[in-house]
N, C-alpha and C positions, 0 to 999 in steps of 0.2 A: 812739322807743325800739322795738326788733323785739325778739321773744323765738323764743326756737329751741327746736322739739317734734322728734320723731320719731315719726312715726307707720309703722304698721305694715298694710303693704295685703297682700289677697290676692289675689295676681296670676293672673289667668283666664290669661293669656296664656301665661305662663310652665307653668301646665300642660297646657296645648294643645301648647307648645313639644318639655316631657318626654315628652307621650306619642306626637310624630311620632319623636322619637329613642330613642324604647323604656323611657320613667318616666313611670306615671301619678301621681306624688305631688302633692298643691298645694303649690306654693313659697310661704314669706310672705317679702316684704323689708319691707326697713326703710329709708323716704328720709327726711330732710329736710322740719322745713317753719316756715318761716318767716316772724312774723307780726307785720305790724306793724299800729298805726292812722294812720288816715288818712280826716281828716275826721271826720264821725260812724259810721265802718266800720273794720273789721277787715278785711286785708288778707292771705292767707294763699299763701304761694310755696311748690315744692317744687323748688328749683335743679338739682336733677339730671337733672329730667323738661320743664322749663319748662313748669310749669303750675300756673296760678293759681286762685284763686276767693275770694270773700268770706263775711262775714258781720256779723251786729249785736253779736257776742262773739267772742274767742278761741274757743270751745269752739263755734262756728255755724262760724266760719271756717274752722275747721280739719275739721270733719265734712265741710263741705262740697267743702274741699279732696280729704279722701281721697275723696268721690264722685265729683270731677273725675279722682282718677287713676285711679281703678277704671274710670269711662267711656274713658279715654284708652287703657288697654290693653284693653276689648272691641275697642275701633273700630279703631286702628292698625295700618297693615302694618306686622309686624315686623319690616320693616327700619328704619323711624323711629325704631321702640321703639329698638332698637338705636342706632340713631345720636345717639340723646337719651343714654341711659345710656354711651354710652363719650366724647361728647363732652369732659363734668366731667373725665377720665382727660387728654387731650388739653393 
């Protein structure tokens, strides 16, 4: 059984992004995440970003989920970023 959250990151990237093209605002989006168990773990997906992470609860999982996205758009040349987010559209 999976159940489907949305959670809501704030994307460092994305205001790095607005402020090379003249908007300092911080953007929040909002993905997907999707969590299922497996085994004795919670298993937490965000499909639109491919990126996973776990935890020992829904609410570990999914924490640690949005730290995996937040880490994913520090690190990421944005062109991945990009290629991940318009992939789903494809």
């Amino acid at each position: 059984m999976s159940k489907k959250l949305t959670i809501l990151i704030e994307d460092s990237v994305y205001e790095c992004l607005h402020r090379v093209v003249g908007r300092g605002t911080m953007a929040m989006q909002s993905y997907t995440a999707i969590v299922e168990k497996e085994g004795d773990v919670y298993v937490a997906l965000c499909p639109e970003l491919d990126v996973a992470s776990q935890g020992a609860s829904i609410e570990q999982a999914t924490a640690n989920l949005k730290e995996a996205v937040e880490f994913f758009f520090e690190c990421a040349d944005s062109r991945e970023i990009a290629r991940r987010q318009h992939s789903e559209s494809m």
